[in-house]
C-alpha positions as CSV (number, residue, x, y, z in Angstrom):
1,X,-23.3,-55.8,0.3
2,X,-22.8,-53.1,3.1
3,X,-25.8,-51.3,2.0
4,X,-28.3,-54.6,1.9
5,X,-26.5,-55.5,5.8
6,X,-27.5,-51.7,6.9
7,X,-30.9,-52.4,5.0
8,X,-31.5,-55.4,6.8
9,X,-30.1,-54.3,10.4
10,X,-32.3,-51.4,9.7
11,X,-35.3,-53.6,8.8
12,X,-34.8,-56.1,11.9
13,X,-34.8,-52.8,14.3
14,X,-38.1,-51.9,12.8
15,X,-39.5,-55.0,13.4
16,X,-38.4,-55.4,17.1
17,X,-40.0,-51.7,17.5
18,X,-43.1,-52.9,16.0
19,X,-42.9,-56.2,18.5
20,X,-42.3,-53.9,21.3
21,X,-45.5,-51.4,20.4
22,X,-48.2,-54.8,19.3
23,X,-48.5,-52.1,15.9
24,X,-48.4,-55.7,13.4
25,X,-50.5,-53.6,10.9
26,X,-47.8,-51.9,9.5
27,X,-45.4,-52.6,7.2
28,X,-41.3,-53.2,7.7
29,X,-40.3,-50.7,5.0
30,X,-43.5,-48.5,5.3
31,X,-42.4,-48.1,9.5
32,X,-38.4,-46.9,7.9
33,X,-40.1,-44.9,5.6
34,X,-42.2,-42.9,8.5
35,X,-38.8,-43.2,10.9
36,X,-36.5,-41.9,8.2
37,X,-39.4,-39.0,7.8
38,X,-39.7,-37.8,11.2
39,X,-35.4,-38.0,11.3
40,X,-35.9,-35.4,9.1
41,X,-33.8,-36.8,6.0
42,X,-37.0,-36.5,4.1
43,X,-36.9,-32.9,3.5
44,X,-37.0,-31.3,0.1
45,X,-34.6,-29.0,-1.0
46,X,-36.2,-25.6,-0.4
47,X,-38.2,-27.2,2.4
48,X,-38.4,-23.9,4.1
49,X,-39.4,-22.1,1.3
50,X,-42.3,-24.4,1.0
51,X,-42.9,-23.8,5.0
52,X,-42.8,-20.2,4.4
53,X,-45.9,-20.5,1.8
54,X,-47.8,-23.2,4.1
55,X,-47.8,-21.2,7.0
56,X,-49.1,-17.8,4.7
57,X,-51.9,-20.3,3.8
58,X,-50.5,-20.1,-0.3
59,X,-51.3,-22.6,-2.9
60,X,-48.0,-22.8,-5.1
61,X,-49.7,-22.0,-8.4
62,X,-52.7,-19.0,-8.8
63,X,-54.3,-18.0,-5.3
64,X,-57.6,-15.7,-4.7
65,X,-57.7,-12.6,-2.3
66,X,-60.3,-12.2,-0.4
67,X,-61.5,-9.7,-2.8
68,X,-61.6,-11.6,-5.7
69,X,-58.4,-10.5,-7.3
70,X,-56.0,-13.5,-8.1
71,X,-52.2,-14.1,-7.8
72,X,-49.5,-16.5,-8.1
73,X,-46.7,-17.9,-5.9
74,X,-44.3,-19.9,-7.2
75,X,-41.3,-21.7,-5.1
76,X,-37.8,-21.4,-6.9
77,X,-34.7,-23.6,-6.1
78,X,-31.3,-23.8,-7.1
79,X,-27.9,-25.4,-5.5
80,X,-24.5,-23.5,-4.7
81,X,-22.3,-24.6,-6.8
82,X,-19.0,-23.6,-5.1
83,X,-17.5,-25.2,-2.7
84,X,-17.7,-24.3,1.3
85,X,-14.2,-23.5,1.5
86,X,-14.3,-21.8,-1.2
87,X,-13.4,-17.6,-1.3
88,X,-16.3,-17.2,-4.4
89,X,-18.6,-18.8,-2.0
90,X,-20.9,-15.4,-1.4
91,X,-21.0,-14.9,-5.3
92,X,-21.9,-18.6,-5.7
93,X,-25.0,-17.6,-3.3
94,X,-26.0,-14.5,-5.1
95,X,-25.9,-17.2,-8.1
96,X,-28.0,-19.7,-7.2
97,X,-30.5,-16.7,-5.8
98,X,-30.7,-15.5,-9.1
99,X,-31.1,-19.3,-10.5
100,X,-33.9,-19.9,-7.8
101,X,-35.8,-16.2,-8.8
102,X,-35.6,-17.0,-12.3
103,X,-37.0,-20.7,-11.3
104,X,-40.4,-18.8,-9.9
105,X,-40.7,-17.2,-13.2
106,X,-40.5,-20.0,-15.6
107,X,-42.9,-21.3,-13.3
108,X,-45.6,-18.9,-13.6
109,X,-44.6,-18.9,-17.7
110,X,-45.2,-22.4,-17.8
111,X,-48.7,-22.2,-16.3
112,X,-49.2,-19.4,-18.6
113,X,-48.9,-21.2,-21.9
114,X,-46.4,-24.2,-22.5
115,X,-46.0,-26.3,-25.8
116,X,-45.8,-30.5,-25.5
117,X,-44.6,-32.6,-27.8
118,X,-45.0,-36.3,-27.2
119,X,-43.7,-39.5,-29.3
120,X,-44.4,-43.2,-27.2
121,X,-43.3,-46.3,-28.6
122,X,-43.7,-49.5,-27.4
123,X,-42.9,-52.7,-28.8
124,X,-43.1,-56.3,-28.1
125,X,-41.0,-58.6,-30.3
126,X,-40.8,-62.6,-30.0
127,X,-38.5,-64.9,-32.1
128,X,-38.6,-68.8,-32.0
129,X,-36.9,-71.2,-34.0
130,X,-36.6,-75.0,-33.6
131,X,-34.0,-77.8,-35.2
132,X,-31.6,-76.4,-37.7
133,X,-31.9,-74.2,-39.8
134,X,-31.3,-75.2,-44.0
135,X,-28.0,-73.3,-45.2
136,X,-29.6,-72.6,-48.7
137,X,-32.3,-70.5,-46.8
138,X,-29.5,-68.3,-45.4
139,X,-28.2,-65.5,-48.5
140,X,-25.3,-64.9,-46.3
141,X,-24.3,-68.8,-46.6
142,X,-21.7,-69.0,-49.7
143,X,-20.4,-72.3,-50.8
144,X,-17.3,-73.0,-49.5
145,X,-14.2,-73.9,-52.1
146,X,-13.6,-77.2,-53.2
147,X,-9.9,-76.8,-53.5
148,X,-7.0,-74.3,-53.2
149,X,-7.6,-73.4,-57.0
150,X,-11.4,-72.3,-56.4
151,X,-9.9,-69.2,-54.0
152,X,-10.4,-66.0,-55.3
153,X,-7.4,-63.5,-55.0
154,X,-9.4,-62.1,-51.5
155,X,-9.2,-65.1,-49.9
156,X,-5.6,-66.4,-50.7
157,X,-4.7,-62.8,-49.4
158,X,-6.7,-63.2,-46.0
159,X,-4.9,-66.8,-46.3
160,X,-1.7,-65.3,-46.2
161,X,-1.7,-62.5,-43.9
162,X,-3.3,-65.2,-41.4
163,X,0.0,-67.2,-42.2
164,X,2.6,-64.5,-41.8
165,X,0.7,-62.9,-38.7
166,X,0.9,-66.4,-37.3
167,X,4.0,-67.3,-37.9
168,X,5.1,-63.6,-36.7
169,X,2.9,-63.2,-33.2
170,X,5.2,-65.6,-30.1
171,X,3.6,-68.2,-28.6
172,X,3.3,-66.6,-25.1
173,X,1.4,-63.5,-26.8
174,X,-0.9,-66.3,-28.5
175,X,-1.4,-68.0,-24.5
176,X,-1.7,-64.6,-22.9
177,X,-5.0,-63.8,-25.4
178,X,-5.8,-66.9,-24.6
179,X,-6.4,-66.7,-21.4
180,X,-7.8,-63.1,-21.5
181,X,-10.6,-64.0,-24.6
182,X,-11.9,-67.4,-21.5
183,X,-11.8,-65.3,-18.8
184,X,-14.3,-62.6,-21.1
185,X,-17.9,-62.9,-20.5
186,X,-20.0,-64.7,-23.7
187,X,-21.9,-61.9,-26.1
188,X,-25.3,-63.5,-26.3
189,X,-26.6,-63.9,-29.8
190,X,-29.6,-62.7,-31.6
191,X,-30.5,-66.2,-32.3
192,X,-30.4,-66.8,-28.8
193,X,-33.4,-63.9,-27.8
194,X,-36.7,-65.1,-26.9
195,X,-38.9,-62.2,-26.0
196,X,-38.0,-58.3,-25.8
197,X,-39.7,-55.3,-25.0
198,X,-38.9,-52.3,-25.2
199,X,-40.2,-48.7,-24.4
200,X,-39.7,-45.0,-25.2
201,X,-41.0,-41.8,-24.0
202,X,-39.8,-38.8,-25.4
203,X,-41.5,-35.5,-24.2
204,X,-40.5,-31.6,-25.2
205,X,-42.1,-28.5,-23.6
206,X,-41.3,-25.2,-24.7
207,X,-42.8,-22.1,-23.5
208,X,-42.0,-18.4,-24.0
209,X,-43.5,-15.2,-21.7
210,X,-42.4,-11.4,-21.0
211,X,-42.8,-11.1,-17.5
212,X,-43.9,-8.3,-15.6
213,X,-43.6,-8.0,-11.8
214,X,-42.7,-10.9,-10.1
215,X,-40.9,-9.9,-7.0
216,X,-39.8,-11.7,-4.0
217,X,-41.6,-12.3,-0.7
218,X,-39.3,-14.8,1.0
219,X,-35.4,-16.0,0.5
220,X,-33.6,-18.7,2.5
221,X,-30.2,-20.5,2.1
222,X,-30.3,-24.3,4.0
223,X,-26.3,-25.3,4.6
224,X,-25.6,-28.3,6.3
225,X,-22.3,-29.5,7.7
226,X,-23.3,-33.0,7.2
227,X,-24.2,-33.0,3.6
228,X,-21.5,-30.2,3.2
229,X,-24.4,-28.4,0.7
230,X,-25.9,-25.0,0.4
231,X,-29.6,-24.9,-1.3
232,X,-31.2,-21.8,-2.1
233,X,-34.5,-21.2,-2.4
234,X,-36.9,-18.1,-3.5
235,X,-40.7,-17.6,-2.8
236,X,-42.0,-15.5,-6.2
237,X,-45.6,-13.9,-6.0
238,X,-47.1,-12.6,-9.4
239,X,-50.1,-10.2,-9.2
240,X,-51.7,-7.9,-11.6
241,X,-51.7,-4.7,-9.0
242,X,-47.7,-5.6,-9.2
243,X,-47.7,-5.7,-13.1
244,X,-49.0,-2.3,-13.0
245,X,-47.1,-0.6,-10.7
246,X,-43.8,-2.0,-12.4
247,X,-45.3,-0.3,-15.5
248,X,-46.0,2.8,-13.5
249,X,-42.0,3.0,-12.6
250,X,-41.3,2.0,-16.6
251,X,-43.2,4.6,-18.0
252,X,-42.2,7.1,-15.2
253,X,-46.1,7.4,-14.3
254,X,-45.0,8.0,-10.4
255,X,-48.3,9.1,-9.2
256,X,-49.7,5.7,-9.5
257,X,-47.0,4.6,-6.6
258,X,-47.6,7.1,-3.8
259,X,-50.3,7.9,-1.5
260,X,-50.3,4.3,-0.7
261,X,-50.9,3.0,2.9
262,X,-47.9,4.2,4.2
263,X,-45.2,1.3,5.8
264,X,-42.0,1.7,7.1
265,X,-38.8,3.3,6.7
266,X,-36.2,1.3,3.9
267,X,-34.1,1.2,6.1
268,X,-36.4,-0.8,8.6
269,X,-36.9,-3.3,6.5
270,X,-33.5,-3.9,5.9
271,X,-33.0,-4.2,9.4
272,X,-30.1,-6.0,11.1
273,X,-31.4,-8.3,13.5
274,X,-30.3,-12.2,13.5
275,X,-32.1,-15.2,13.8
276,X,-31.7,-18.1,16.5
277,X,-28.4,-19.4,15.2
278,X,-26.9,-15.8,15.1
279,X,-26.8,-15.0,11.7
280,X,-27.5,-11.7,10.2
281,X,-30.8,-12.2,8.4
282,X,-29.3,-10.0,5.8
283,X,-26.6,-12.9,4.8
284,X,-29.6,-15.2,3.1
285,X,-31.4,-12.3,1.3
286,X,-30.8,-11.9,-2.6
287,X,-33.3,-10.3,-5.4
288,X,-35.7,-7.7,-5.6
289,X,-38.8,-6.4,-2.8
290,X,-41.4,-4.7,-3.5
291,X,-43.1,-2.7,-0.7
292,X,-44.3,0.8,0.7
293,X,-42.3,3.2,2.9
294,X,-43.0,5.7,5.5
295,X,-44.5,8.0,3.1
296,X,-46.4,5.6,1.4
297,X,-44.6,5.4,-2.0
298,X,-44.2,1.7,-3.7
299,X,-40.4,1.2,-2.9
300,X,-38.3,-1.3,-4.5
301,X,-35.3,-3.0,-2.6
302,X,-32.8,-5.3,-4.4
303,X,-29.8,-7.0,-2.5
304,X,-26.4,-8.6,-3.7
305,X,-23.3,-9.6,-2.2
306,X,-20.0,-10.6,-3.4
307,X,-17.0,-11.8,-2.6
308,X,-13.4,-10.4,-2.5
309,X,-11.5,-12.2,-4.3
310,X,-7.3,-11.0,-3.5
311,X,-6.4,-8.2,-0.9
312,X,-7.3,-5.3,-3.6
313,X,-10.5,-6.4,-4.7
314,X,-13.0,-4.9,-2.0
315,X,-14.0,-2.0,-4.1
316,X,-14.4,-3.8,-7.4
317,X,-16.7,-6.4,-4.6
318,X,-18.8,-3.4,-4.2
319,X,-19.1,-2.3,-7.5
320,X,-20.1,-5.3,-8.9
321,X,-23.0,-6.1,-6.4
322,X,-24.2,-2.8,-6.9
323,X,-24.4,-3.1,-10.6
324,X,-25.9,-6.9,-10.0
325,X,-28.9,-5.5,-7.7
326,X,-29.5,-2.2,-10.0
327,X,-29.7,-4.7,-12.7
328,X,-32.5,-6.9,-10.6
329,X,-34.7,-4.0,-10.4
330,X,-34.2,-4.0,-14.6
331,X,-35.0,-7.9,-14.4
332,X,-38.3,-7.2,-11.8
333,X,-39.8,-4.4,-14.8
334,X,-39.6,-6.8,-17.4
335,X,-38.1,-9.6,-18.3
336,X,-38.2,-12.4,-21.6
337,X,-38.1,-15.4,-20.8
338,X,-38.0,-19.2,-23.2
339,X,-37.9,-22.2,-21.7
340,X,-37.5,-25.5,-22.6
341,X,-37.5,-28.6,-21.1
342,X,-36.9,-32.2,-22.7
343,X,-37.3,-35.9,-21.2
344,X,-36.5,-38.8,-23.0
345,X,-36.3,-42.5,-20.9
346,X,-35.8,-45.7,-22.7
347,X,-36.0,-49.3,-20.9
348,X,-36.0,-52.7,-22.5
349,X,-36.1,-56.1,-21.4
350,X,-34.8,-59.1,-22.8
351,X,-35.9,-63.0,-22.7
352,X,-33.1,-65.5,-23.9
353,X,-33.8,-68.9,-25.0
354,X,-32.2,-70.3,-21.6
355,X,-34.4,-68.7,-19.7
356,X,-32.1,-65.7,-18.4
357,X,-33.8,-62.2,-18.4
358,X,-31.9,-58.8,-19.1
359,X,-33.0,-55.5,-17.9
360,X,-31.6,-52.3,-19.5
361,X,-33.2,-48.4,-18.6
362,X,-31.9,-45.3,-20.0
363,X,-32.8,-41.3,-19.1
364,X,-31.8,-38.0,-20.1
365,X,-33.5,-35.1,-19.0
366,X,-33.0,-31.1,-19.8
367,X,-34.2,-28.2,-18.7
368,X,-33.0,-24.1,-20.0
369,X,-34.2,-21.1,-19.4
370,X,-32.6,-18.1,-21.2
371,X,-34.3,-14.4,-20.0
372,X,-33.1,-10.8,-21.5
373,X,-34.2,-7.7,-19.6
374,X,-33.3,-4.3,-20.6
375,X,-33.9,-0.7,-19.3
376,X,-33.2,2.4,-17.8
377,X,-32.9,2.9,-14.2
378,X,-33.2,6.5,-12.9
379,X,-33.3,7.7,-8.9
380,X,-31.3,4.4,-7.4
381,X,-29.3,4.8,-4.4
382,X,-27.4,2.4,-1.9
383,X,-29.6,2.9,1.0
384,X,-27.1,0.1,3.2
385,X,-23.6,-1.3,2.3
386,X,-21.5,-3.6,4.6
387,X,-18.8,-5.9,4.9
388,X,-17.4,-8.8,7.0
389,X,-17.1,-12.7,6.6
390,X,-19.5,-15.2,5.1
391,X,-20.7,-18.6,7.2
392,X,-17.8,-20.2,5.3
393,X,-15.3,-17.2,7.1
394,X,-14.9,-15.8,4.2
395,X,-14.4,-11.9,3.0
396,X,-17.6,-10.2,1.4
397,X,-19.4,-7.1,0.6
398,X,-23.1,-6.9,0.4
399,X,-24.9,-4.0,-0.8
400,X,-28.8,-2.8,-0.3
401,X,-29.7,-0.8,-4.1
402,X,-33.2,1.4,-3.2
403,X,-35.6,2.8,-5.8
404,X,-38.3,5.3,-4.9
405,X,-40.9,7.6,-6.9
406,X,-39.6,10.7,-5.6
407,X,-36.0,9.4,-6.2
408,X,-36.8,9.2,-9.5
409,X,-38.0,12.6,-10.3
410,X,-35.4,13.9,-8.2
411,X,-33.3,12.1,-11.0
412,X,-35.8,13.5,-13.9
413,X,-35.0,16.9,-12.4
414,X,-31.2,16.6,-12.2
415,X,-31.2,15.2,-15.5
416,X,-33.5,18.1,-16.9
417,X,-30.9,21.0,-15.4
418,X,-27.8,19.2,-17.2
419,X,-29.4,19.0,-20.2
420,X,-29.7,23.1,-20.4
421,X,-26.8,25.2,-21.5
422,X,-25.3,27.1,-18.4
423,X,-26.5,30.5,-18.1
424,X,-24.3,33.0,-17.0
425,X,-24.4,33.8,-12.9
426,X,-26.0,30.6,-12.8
427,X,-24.8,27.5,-10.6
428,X,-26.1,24.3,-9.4
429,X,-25.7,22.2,-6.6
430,X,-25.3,18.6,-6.2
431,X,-26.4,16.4,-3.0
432,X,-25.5,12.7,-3.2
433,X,-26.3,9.7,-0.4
434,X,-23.9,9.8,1.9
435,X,-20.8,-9.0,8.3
436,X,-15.3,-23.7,9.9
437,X,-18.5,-24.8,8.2
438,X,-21.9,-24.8,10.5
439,X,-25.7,-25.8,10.2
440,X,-27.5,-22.7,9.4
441,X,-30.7,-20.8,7.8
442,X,-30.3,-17.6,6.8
443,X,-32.9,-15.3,4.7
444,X,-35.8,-13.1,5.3
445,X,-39.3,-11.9,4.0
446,X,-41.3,-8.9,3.3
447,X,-43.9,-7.0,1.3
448,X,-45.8,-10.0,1.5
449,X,-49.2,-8.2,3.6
450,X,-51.9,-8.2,0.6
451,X,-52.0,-5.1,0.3
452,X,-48.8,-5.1,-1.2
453,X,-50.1,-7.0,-3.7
């Protein structure tokens, strides 16, 4: 009742505006609609992930360079699940990041190949009868006994227990039901139906792809104190110049990664700077980049974050968002993925000899995707580690995991000398790499210039 007063408040305000403007042309709900639109309530989750790709000029599905060569964006989205106040809040974030990324990719699997299975049924029924009906056409019907001495041994026992039970149950138990079997609405008969229809729809998809390559361009979290929500969203572009070069670091083929246009320092691109609310950009970036340093060599960046759970747990923070973005540079290589999605909605409706009409509706929906990756990951360093307190003002660590070519073989190398038995007089040296609930967006881009693609 609140609701339909709001509605109708709402509706009467409308109308007054129209009055005011001579606009009689549009409709009531149609002028809400547009109001409640520009209030900007209609937003989608991942709305600025969607922004991101209209601004680039991206379709969300296959895309053409302007040299022919094709690829694919795809917009993933996922909610936190923890609560604001929550101290797992940060891992929460890296979760839904790594929900969102692996959205993009079932994406792009599902446009490469998906499986539908479809059963419809729809039925119309109608049942009409008129006067009474003759007992002897019913089978259920039995004739009823004569006398006491016609009863079978079933019935004089359902004759007594009705007796004793009778006899037994007080009469304020027998008022009380009573009372409770009037006040219970009547169960409608099938005799009573008139007309029904019904209809089902029950769809499966399955689809199944190894995917090769699909980095990030852009990652944004949306929290709102209002909706007390956090919804993360991914932009995933697909190429086949990025399927090779993932290769090329597989199979250690590292000349196919350098001499490249040359970009900027890792480090650069990691950056520190904060955006108009005052937010670290690096606080809403999650997943794998792909791009080209200083010296031209095909990098890859992958960042995670966690939070620290007790007053000891800082280092095992660290060590576990280190080993979740080593492991996203495993997941950007390759990656098998199934998916499977299921729909099933059911709605009949029911005519009654009185002339009543029932409506009932029913839906289900699924949707799983399971992906394995697996690999070895020579060269990675930490190029950037930090710590401080999340939007919720809660502890975290975040780490930056870098891979380069030349890493790599530095790792090749290293790997090479242990593998030989010492030599006497011999020695080797080792050299290691020596941040109360607010509206905010936090996340970043990069590696999305075409030629990085």
């Amino acid at each position: 009742m609140k609701n339909i007063l709001l509605l109708g408040i709402a509706l009467l305000s409308t109308g007054n505006i129209l009055a005011q403007t001579g606009d009689a042309e549009i409709d009531p709900m149609e002028a809400l609609f547009n109001m409640a639109e520009s209030s900007g309530a209609m937003n989608t989750e991942g709305q600025s992930c969607y922004d991101y790709i209209d601004k680039k000029g991206w379709n969300d599905g296959f895309n053409e360079k302007s040299d022919g060569s094709s690829y694919f964006v795809s917009v993933g989205v996922a909610r936190v699940q923890a609560p604001w106040s929550s101290v797992n809040y940060a891992t929460s974030m890296m979760n839904a990041s790594i929900t969102a990324q692996l959205n993009t990719k079932s994406n792009l699997a599902q446009t490469m190949s998906k499986e539908i299975t479809s059963k419809i049924i729809t039925e119309i029924k109608q049942s009409y009868s008129e006067g009474k009906k003759p007992e002897f056409l019913d089978p259920n019907v039995k004739q009823p006994a004569q006398n006491y001495g016609e009863l079978g041994y079933r019935e004089k026992f359902e004759l007594l227990v009705n007796q004793q039970l009778d006899k037994a149950i007080d009469p304020e138990t027998k008022e009380a039901f009573d009372k409770q079997a009037a006040a219970r609405p009547q169960l409608r008969s099938l005799d009573e139906v008139l007309n029904s229809q019904s209809f089902q729809d029950n769809v499966t998809a399955k689809s199944n792809a190894t995917i090769r390559g699909m980095k990030n361009v852009f990652t944004s979290f949306d929290t709102s104190s209002s909706s007390n929500q956090t919804i993360a969203c991914v932009v995933g572009l697909w190429s086949e110049k990025l399927a090779k070069q993932v290769d090329a670091i597989t199979t250690g083929n590292y000349d196919l990664l350098k001499n490249q246009k040359p970009g900027i320092p890792l480090v650069d691109y990691i950056g520190s700077e904060k955006n108009k609310e005052g937010y670290t950009k690096l606080l809403g970036t999650y997943g794998t980049f792909v791009v080209r340093n200083e010296k031209g060599e095909i990098s890859v960046l992958s960042y995670a974050q966690e939070g620290i759970k007790g007053s000891t747990g800082e280092q095992i923070a660290f060590q576990t968002a280190k080993l979740r973005a080593e492991r996203a540079i495993i997941q950007l290589r390759q990656e098998n993925l199934d998916v499977v999605q299921a729909s099933s909605n059911q709605e009949i409706s029911t005519e009654f000899t009185d002339g009543m009409v029932d409506y009932y509706s029913e839906s289900k929906n699924s949707s799983r995707v399971a992906a394995a990756a697996q690999g070895t990951l020579k060269g990675s360093a930490v190029v950037k580690r930090w710590k401080g307190l999340h939007l919720n003002q809660k502890p975290f660590v975040g780490v930056v995991v870098a891979w380069t070519p030349s890493g790599a073989e530095l790792a090749s190398k290293a790997q090479d000398v242990f593998s030989e038995q010492p030599k006497e007089g011999s020695a080797s040296n080792r050299q290691g790499y020596s941040p109360a609930q607010v509206d905010a967006t936090v996340g970043s881009s990069m590696g999305d210039d075409e030629d990085d693609f």
